[in-house]
TIMAR-825639 format. One line per 8 residues: number of its first residue (from 1); their letters; for each residue x, y, z of C-alpha. Coordinates in pm, 1 decimal. Layout:
REM residues N
NUM = a = X Y Z ~ ...
***
This chain:
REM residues 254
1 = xxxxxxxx = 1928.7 -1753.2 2239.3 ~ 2285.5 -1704.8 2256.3 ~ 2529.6 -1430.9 2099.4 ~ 2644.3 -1638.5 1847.1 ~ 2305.9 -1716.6 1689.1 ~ 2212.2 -1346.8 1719.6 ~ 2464.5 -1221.7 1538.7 ~ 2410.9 -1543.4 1256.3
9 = xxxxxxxx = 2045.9 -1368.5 1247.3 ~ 2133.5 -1013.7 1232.8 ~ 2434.6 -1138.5 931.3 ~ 2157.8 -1260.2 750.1 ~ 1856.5 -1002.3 757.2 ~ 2120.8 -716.6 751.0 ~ 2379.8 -845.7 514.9 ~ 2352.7 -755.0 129.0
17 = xxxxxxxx = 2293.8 -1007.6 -117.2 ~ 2359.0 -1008.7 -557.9 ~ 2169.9 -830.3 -763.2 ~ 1962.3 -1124.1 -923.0 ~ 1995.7 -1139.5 -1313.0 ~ 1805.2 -916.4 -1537.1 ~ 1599.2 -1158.1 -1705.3 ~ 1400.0 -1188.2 -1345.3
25 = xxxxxxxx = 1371.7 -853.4 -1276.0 ~ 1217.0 -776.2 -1626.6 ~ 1025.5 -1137.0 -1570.2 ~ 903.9 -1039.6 -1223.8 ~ 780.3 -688.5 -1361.0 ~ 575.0 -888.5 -1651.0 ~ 417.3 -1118.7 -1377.5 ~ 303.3 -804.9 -1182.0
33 = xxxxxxxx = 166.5 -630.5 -1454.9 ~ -63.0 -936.4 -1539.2 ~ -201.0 -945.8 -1208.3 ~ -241.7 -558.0 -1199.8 ~ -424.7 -542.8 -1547.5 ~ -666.6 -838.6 -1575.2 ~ -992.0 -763.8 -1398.2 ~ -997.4 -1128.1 -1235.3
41 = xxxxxxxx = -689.5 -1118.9 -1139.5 ~ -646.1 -759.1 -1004.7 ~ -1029.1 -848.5 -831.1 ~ -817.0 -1082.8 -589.9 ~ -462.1 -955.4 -611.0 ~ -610.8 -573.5 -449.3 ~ -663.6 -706.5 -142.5 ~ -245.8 -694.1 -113.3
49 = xxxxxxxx = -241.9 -294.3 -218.9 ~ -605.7 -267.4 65.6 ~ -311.1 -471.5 321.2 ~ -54.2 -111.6 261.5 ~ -379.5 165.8 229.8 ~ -544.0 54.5 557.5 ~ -201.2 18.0 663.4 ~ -66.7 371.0 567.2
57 = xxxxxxxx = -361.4 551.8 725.1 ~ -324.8 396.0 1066.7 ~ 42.4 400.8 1055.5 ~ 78.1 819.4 975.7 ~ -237.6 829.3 1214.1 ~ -4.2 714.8 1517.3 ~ 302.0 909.4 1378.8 ~ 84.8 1226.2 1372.3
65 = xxxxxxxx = -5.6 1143.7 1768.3 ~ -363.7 1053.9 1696.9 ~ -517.2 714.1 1853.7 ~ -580.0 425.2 1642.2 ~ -912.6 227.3 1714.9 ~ -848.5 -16.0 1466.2 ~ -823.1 -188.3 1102.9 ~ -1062.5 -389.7 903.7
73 = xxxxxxxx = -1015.4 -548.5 606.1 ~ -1330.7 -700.7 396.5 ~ -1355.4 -960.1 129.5 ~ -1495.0 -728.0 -128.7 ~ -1150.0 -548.0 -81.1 ~ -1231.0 -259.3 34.9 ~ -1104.3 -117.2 399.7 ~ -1129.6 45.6 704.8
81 = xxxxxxxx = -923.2 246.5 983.5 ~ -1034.1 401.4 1274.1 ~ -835.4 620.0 1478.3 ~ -936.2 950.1 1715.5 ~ -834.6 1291.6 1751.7 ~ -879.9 1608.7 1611.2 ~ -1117.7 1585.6 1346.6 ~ -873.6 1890.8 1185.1
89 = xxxxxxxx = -546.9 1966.1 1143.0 ~ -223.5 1870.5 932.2 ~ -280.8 1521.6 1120.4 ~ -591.3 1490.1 1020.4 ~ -486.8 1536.1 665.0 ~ -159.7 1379.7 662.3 ~ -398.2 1011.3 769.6 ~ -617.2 1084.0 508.7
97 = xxxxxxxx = -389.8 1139.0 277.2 ~ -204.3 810.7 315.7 ~ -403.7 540.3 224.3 ~ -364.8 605.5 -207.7 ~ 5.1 699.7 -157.3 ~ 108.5 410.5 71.6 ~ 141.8 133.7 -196.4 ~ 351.9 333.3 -381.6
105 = xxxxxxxx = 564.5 477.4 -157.7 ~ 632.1 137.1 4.6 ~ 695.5 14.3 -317.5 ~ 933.8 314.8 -388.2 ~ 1121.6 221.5 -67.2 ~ 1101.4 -170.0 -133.3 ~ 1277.1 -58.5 -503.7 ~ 1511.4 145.6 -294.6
113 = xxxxxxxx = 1621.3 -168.3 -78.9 ~ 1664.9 -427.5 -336.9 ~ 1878.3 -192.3 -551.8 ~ 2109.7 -158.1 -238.1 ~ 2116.0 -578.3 -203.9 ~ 1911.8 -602.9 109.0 ~ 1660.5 -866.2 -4.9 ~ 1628.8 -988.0 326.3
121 = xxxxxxxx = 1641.6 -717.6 477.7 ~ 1306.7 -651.5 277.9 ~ 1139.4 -960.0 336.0 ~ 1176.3 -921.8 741.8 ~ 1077.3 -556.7 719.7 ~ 766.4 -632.0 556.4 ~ 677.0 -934.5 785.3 ~ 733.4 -693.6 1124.5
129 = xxxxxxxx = 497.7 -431.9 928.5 ~ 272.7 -705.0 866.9 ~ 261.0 -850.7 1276.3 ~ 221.6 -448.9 1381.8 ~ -80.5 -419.0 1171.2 ~ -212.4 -780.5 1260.1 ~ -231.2 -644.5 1610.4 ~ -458.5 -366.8 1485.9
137 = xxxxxxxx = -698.5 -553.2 1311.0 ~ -1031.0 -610.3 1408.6 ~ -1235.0 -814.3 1219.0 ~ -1176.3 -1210.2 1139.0 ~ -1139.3 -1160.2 714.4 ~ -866.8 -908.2 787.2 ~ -699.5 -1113.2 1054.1 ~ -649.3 -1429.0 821.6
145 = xxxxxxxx = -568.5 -1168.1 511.4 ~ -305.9 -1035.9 744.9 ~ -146.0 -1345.0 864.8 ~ -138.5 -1514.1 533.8 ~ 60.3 -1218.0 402.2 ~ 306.2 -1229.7 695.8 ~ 352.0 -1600.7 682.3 ~ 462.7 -1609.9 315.6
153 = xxxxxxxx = 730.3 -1292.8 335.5 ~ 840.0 -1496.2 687.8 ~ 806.8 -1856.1 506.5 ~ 1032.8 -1702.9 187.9 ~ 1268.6 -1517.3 368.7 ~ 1315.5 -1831.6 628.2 ~ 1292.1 -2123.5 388.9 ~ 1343.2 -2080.6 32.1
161 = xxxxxxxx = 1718.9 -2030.2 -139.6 ~ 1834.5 -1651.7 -237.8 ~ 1708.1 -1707.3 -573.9 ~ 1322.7 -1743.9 -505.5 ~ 1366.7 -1485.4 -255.4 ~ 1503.6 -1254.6 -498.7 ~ 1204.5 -1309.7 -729.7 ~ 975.5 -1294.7 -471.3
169 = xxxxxxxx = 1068.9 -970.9 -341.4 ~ 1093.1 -775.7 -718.2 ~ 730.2 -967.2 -783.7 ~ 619.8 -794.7 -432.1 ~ 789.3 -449.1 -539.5 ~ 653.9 -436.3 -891.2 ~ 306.4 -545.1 -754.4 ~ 333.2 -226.2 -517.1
177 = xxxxxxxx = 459.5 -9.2 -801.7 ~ 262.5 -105.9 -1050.4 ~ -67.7 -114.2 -863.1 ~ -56.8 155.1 -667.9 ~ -93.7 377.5 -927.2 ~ -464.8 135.8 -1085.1 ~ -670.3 290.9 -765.3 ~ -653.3 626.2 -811.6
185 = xxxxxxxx = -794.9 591.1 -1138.9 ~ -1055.0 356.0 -1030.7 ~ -1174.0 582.0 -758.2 ~ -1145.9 865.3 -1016.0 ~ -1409.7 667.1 -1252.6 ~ -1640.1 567.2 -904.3 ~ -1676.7 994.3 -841.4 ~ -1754.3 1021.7 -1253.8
193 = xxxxxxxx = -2042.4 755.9 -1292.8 ~ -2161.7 907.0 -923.7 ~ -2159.7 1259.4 -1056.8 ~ -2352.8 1162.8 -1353.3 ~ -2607.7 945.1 -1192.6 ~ -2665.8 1204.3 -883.0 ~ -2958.6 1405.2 -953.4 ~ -2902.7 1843.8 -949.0
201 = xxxxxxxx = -2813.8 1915.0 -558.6 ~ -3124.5 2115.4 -447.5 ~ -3157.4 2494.3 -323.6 ~ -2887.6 2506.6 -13.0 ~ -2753.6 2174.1 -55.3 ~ -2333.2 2129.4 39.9 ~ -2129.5 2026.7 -277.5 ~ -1989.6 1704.5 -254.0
209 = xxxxxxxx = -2172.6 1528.7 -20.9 ~ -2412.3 1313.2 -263.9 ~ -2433.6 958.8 -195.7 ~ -2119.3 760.3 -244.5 ~ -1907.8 1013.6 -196.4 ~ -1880.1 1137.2 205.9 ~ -1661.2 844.5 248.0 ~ -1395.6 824.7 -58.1
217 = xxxxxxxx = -1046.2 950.7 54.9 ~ -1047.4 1276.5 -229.8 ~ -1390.2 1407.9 -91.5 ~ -1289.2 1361.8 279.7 ~ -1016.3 1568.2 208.8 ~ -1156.4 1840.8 27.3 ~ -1365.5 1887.5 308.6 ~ -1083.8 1946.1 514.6
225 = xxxxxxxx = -897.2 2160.1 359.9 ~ -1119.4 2327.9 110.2 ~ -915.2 2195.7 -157.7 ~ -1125.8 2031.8 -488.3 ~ -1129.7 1664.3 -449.0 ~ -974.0 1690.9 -861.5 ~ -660.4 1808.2 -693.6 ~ -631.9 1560.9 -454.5
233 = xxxxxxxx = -645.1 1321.9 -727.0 ~ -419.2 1483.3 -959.8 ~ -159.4 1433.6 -656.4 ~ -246.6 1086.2 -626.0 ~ -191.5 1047.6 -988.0 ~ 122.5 1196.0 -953.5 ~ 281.3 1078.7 -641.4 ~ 198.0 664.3 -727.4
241 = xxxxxxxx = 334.3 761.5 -1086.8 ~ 624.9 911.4 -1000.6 ~ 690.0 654.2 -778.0 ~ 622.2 349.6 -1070.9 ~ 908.5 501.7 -1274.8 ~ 1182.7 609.3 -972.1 ~ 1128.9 242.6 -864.2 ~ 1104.4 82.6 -1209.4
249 = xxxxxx = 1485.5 282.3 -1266.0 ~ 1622.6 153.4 -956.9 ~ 1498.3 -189.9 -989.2 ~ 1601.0 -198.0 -1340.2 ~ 1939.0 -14.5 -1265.7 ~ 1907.9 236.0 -1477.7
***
């Protein structure tokens, strides 16, 4: 490859393209929000926002210095990372922390890209993302979710005309913004009907460790830091809902 055509690449990832009109934007928003809220739809569509939670936890689990084993990704949409290390600690923490905050925060700093113009810039980032995790992931299911997901943002990005990149990347952000903040809520409603189907603990017995709950984000980290799994919600609540309306202002330019 010579220096002519690496410098035509790094022109067009790196250079800043027009804001897109404000009738896609608000269009783009409306198209997320009807995949987020349907039950069909969102059935299908959360195995995107499973792509960034599996994703966050083994990316701040390598960040933090711990080693990751590996991803899987299931049909049913639900996850799984591995990594090893201190079963302790901030890092400890910080990994299982990530997963419910991910979506939103990479939404928050997808919203943050497009209102500086960097479309491509975007796309590309999200398709490197996509080939680091790929090369963590250990099952077949999560494999093809994986490369699907990469070959569209590479496909769009490489293909298609500023214009259907533009609404493919606000359709991508919204989806992040707007359904990172669904889980939570859902996993918030899982504990409930748990809590009132578990029968009393018994004499002795450690709180919080009924069936269905040892392996839910809230409840693992409660038990390591003491911490009511409530409150870990209440900051997942806040974190993906703050993030819904910084985005939603930058994206809308407000």
């Amino acid at each position: 490859m010579d220096t002519d055509h690496i410098t035509d690449v790094w022109d067009r990832v790196f250079a800043t393209q027009p804001d897109p009109s404000v009738w896609l934007v608000v269009a783009t928003a409306v198209v997320a929000l009807a995949v987020v809220l349907p039950y069909g739809a969102w059935r299908i569509a959360r195995n995107a926002i499973t792509i960034a939670h599996e994703g966050g936890h083994g990316l701040v689990a390598l960040l933090t210095g711990r080693k990751l084993d590996g991803i899987r990704l299931h049909s049913d949409t639900s996850g799984l990372t591995v990594s090893r290390g201190k079963p302790h600690g901030l890092g400890m923490i910080l990994t299982a922390a990530a997963g419910y905050l991910a979506p939103s925060l990479l939404g928050l700093a997808g919203a943050a890209l497009l209102a500086a113009g960097h479309i491509t810039a975007l796309l590309w980032g999200a398709t490197a993302l996509l080939l680091a995790m790929l090369v963590m992931t250990r099952n077949a299911y999560g494999v093809l979710t994986v490369v699907l997901a990469g070959a569209a943002f590479f496909l769009v990005s490489w293909l298609t005309n500023p214009d259907v990149q533009a609404a493919f990347a606000y359709a991508v952000v919204w989806f992040l913004l707007l359904g990172g903040v669904r889980p939570p809520f859902e996993i918030q409603g899982k504990r409930k009907r748990m809590l009132r189907a578990a029968p009393a603990a018994p004499s002795g017995a450690v709180a919080g460790r009924r069936a269905g709950q040892v392996d839910s984000d809230p409840d693992q980290l409660a038990r390591l830091t003491n911490v009511p799994a409530a409150v870990w919600l209440g900051l997942f609540h806040v974190v993906t809902l703050c993030s819904l309306i910084g985005g939603g202002r930058w994206l809308l330019e407000l």
